[in-house]
C-alpha positions in Angstrom: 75.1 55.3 -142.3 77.8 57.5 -144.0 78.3 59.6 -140.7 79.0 56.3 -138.6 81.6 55.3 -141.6 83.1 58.6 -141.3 83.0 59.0 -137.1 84.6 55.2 -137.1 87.5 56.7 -140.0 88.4 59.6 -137.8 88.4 57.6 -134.7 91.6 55.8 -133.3 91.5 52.8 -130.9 92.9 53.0 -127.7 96.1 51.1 -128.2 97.3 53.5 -130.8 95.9 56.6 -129.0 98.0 55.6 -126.3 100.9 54.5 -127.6 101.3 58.1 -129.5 100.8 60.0 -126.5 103.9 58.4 -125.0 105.6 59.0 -128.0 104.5 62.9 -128.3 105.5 63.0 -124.7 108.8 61.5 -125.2 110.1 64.1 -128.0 108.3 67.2 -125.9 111.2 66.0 -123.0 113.7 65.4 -126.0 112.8 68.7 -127.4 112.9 70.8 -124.1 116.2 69.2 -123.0 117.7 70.1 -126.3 116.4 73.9 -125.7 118.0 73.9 -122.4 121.5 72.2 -123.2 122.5 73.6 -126.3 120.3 76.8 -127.3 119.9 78.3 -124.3 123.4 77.1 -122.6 125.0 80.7 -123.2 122.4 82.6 -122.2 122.0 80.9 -119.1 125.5 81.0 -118.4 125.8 84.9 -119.1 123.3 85.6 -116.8 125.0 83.3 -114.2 128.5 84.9 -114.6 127.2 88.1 -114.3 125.3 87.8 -111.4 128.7 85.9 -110.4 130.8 89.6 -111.0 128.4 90.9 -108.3 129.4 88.7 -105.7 132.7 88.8 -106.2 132.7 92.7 -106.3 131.0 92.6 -103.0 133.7 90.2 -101.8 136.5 92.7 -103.1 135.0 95.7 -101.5 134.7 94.1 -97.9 138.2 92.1 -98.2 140.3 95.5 -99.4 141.3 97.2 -96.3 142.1 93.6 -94.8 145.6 92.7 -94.4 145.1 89.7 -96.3 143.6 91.0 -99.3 146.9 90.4 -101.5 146.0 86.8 -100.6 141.8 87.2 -100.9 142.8 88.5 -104.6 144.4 85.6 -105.6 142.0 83.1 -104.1 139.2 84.7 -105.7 141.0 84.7 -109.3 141.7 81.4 -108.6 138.3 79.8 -107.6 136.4 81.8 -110.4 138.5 81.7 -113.0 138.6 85.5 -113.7 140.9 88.4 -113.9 141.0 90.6 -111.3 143.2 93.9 -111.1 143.5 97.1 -108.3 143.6 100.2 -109.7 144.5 104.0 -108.6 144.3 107.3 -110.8 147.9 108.1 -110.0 148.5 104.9 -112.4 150.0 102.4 -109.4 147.9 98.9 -109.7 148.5 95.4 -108.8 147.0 92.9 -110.8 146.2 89.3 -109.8 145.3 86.5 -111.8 144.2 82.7 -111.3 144.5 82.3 -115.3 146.3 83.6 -118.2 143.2 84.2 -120.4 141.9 86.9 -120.2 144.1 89.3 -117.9 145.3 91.7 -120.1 143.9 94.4 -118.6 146.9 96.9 -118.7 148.5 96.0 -122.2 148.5 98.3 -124.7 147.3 96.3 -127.3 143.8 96.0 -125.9 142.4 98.8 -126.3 138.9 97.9 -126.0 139.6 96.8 -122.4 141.4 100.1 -121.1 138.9 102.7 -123.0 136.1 100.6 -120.7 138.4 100.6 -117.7 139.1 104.7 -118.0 135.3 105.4 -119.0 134.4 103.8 -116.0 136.9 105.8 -114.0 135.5 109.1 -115.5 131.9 108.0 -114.9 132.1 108.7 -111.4 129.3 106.0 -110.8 130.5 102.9 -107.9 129.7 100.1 -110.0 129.4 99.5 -113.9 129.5 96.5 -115.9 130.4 96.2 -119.6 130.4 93.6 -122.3 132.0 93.8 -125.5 134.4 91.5 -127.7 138.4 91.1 -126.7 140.5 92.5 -129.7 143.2 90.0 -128.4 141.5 86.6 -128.3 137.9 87.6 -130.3 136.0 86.7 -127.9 132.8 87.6 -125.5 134.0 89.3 -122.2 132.4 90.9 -119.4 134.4 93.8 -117.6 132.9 94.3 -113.9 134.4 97.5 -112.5 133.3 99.1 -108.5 134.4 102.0 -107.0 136.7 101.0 -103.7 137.7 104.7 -102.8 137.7 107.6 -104.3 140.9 107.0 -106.1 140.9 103.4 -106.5 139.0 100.9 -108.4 138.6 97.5 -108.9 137.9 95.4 -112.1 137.0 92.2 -113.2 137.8 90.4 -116.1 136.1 87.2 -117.6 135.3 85.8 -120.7 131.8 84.8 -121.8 132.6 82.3 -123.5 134.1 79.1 -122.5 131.1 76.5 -123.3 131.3 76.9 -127.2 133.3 73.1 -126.9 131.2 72.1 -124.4 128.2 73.3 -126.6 129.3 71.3 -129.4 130.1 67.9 -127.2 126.5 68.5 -125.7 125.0 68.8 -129.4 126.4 65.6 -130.1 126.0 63.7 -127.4 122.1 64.6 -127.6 122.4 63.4 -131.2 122.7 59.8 -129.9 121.0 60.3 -126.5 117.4 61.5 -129.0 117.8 58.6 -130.9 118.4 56.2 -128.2 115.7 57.9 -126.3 112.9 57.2 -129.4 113.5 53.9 -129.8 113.6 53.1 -126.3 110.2 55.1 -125.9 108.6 53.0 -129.3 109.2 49.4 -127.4 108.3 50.8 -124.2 105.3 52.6 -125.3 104.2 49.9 -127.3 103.5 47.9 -124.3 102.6 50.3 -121.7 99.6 51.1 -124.2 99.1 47.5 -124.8 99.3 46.8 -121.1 96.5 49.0 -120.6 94.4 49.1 -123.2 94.1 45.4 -123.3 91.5 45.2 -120.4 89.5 48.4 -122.3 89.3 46.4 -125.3 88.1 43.2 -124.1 85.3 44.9 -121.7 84.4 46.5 -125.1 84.3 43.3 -126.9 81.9 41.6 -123.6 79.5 45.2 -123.7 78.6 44.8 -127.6 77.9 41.1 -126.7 75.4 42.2 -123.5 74.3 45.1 -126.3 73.1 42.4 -128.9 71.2 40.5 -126.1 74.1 38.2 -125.2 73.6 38.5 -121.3 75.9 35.7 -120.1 78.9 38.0 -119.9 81.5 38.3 -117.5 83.9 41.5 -117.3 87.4 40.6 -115.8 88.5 42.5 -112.8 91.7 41.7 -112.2 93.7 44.2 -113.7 96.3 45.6 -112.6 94.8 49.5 -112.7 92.3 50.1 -110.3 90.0 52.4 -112.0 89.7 49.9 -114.8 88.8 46.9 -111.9 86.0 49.4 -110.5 84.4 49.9 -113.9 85.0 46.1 -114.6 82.6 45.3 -111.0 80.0 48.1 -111.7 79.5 46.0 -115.1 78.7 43.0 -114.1 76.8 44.6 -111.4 74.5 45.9 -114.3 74.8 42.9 -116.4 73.5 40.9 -113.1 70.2 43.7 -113.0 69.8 43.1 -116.5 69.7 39.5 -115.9 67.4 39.5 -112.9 64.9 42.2 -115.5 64.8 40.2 -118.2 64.2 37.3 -116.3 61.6 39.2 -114.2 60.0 40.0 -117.8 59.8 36.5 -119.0 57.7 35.9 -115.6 55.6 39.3 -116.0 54.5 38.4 -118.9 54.0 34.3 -118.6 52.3 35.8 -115.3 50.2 38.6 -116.6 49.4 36.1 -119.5 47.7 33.5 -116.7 46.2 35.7 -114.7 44.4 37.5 -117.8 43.6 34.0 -119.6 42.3 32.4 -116.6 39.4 34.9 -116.5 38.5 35.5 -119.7 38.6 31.3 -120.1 36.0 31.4 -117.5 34.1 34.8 -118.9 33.4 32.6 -122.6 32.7 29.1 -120.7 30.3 30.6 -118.7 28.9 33.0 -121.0 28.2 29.8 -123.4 26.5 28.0 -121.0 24.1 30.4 -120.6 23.6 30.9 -124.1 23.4 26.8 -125.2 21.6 25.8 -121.9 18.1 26.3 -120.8 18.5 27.2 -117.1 17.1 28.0 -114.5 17.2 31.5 -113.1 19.5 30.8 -109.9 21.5 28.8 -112.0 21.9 31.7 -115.1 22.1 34.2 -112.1 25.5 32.3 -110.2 26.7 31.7 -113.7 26.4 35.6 -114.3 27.9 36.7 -111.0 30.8 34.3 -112.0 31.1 36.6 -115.2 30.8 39.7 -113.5 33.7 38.9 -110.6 36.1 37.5 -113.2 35.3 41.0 -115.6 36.2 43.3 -112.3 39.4 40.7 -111.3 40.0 41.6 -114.9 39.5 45.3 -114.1 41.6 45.4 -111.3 44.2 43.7 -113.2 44.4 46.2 -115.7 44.3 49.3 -113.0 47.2 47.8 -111.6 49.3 47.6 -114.5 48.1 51.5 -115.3 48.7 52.6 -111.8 52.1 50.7 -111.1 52.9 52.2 -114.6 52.6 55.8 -113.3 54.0 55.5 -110.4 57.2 53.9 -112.1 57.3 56.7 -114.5 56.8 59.5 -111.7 53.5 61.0 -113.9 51.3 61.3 -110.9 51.8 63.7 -108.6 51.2 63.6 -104.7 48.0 65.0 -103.5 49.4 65.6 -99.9 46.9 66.6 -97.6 46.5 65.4 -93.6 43.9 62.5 -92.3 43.6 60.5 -89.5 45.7 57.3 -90.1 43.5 55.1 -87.1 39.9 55.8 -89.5 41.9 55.6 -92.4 42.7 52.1 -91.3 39.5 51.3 -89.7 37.8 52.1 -93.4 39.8 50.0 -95.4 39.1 46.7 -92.8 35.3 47.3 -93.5 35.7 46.0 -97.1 36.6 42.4 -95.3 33.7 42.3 -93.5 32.2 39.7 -96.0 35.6 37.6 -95.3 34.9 38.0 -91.7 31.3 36.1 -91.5 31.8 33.8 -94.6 35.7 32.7 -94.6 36.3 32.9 -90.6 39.1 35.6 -91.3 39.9 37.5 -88.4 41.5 41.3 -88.5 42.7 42.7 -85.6 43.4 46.1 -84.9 43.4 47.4 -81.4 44.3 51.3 -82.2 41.4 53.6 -81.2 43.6 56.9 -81.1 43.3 59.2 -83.7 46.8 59.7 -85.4 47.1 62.4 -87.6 49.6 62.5 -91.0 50.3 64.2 -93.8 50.6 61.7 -97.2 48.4 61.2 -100.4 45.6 59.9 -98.8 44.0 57.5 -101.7 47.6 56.1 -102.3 48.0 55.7 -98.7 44.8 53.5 -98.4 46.6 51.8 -101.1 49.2 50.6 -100.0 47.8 49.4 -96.5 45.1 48.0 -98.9 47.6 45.9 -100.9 49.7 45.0 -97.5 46.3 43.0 -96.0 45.3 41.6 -99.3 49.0 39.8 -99.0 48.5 38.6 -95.8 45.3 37.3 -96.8 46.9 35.5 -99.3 49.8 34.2 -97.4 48.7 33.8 -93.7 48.2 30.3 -91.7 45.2 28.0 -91.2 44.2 30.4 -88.4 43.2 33.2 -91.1 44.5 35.8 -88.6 45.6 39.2 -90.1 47.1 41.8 -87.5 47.7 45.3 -88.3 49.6 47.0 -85.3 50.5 50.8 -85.0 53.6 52.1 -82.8 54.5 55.3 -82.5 58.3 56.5 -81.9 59.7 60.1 -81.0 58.9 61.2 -84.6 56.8 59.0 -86.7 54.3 55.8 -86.5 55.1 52.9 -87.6 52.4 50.8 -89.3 52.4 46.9 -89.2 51.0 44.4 -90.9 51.7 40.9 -89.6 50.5 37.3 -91.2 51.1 33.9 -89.5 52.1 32.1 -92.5 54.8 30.3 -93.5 56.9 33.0 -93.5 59.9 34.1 -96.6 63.9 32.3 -97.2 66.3 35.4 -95.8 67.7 35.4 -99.2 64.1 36.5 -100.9 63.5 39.1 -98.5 65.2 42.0 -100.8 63.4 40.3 -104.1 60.2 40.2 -103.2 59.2 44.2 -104.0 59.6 42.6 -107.9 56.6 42.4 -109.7 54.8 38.9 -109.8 58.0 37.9 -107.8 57.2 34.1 -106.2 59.3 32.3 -104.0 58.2 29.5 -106.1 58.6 30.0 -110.0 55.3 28.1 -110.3 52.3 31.1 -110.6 49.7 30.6 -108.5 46.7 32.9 -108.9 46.0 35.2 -105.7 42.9 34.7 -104.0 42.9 38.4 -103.6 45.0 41.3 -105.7 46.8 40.5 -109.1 50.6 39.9 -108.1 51.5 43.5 -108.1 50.7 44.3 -104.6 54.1 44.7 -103.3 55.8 46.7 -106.0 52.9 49.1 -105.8 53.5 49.7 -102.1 56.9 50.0 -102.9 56.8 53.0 -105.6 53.6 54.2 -103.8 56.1 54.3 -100.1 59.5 55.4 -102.2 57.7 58.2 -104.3 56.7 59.6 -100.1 59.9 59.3 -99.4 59.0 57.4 -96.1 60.6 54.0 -95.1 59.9 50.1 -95.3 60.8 47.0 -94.8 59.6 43.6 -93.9 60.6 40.9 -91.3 59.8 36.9 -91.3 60.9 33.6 -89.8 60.3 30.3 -91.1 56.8 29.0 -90.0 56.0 32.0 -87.9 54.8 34.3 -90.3 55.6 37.6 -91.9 55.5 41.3 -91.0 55.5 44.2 -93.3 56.0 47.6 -91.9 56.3 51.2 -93.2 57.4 54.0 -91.5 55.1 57.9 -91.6 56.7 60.9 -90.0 54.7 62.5 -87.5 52.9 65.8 -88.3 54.2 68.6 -85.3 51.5 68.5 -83.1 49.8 72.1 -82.6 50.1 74.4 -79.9 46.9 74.4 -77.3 45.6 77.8 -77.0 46.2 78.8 -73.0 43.6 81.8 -71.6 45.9 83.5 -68.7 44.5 84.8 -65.3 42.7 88.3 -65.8 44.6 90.7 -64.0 42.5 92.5 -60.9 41.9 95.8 -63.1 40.4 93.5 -65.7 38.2 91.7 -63.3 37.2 95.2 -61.7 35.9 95.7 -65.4 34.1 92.9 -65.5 
């Protein structure tokens, strides 16, 4: 008890599960957008300028021997905003510049810039890029210096740091922007997680209803989200089954109920009479027959229940072994023989050619068993039971056809239930205990081999299975003996 108090503590409903995921999500993007724009602005935009100093290097180099280069120089200081300036070791330069920032290359107060510029010129090396801090506005600058011949150089001049306003706009701007941003993802989060959670809950609410035994339920499916409509249909597809199997175990057991009453009703009545009553022999004799058939109906009741039981439960295994399907048949018809002579029944089965299978043998018997036993039950005044046997390509196909009244199209799927009736009213079976069918059913799924059944209205019923054939074997041929061999014989 104190575990389920402490699992439903720790546990958060949907709605709020939801609703703080958006939430977490929303300051992750705040976050991360405030990594980008502010902290990580410079750095970005260092390594951006100075793979921008390449280029322009390269642009140099190709443009110098040009007789436009004068006007290359300018364009190039212009459109990048940098400093750009031609040097030559015998001191002659031109310098070009599209701002006045920064282009101080050859004044004397900036020393920093013309120790780099005359280290770079000693170096020897064709390109070389340095960044330090400009004595003359204190701030970050990159100097970008390539080799153009062997006694002329170029370098390139720009500061690093132009975003520090923009830095500071951006900070504050985000200020407002996060704050917006959070309240705009509480509302809307709120009733996204509503939204969908809404459906979740109430299917919740109808499943601990169908859980306490409540089974009139209904799970709405239309929402809007098509996974939750799915789990909303395959819901009441299971509240329908549980339905149908409680209502199938109301009948079961009012059924099972009659059909064991009836005979042990008759078992006492009878068994009193021949106590109380002085009675003749025939008389005690019919009255003890009546006992006896009643105690084996009884019997047979009970191995039904046991082997429908198993066979629901997958304990037994198949005992596969091959027979001969046409005396298979031909044996179990034998047992009617007594129906034959006393009630007029007729069976007919015209198959006289062997037809060899591979199954369970007793469960086989079975289930054709159990398929004559409901014709008998349910076949016309003419008491006519065929049992037919096709064979196809690759298996037989074994029929069993009554002339009865025949089954609605709308029962044909039901009628595999136990003690399923078309009629709720039980009538007792002249032969079997109601749970033919569903025995023939596991008995037929368990082989993994088909079924089915066919009727029409006042023309009777057919119930067929379907047995795959066994590969027939090959003959054994004797070839010609060869002249040497028949000189040897």
């Amino acid at each position: 008890m104190e575990w389920g108090i402490n699992l439903k503590s720790k546990s958060k409903s949907l709605h709020a599960k939801i609703w703080s995921y958006l939430i977490l999500f929303s300051i992750v993007i705040l976050a991360s957008l405030w990594l980008v724009q502010v902290i990580f602005l410079n750095r970005y935009y260092e390594w951006s300028k100075t793979m921008e100093m390449s280029h322009i290097a390269d642009r140099i180099v190709s443009s110098y021997n040009s007789e436009d280069a004068v006007s290359v120089l300018d364009q190039i200081s212009y459109e990048r905003g940098v400093c750009v300036e031609i040097v030559t070791t015998d001191e002659t330069s031109y310098s070009s510049n599209g701002i006045d920032r920064g282009c101080t290359l050859n004044e004397k107060n900036n020393i920093e810039t013309v120790l780099y510029k005359r280290k770079f010129i000693r170096s020897g090396e064709k390109r070389a890029q340095y960044i330090y801090t400009n004595p003359v506005f204190h701030n970050k600058t990159i100097l970008y210096g390539v080799k153009l011949e062997s006694d002329t150089y170029a370098f390139i001049m720009a500061s690093l740091e132009p975003l520090g306003a923009t830095t500071s706009i951006l900070a504050s701007q985000l200020v407002y922007v996060t704050i917006g941003v959070l309240l705009l993802s509480f509302v809307i989060a709120y009733f996204i997680s509503k939204n969908i959670s809404k459906p979740i809950v109430q299917m919740s609410r109808s499943a601990k209803r169908m859980g306490n035994g409540i089974l009139n339920v209904h799970f709405d499916t239309n929402s809007s989200i098509e996974e939750i409509n799915e789990l909303a249909v395959t819901l009441n597809k299971m509240n329908a089954e549980l339905v149908k199997t409680d209502e199938l175990r109301r009948d079961l057991m009012a059924n099972v109920s009659h059909d064991l009453k009836t005979p042990l009703t008759m078992i006492k009545a009878y068994a009193e009479m021949i106590r109380d009553l002085d009675q003749q022999k025939e008389k005690k004799d019919a009255h003890l027959n009546v006992i006896i058939e009643e105690a084996d109906r009884l019997n047979v009741l009970v191995n039904d229940i046991l082997n429908l039981s198993k066979l629901q439960s997958n304990i037994e295994e198949l005992n596969m072994e091959e027979f001969d399907l046409t005396e298979c048949i031909n044996t179990i018809l034998k047992r009617y023989d007594i129906l034959r002579e006393k009630e007029g029944y007729q069976f007919i089965f015209k198959q006289t050619k062997p037809l060899m299978i591979q199954a369970d043998r007793a469960k086989m018997e079975q289930v054709i068993y159990n398929l004559i036993n409901n014709a008998i039950n349910y076949t016309g005044k003419d008491n006519k039971v065929t049992i037919k046997v096709k064979e196809s390509k690759d298996s037989i196909r074994v029929q069993i056809i009554d002339t009865g009244k025949g089954i609605k199209e709308e029962d044909l799927d039901v009628i595999w239930d136990r003690y399923y009736k078309s009629s709720k009213k039980h009538k007792r079976n002249a032969f079997g205990t109601g749970l033919g069918l569903s025995i023939v059913k596991n008995v037929l799924e368990h082989h993994h081999f088909n079924y089915g059944v066919t009727s029409k209205i006042n023309k009777g019923t057919t119930f067929f299975f379907d047995v795959p054939k066994q590969p027939s074997k090959p003959k054994k041929t004797r070839t010609k003996p060869t002249k040497k061999e028949k000189s040897n014989d």
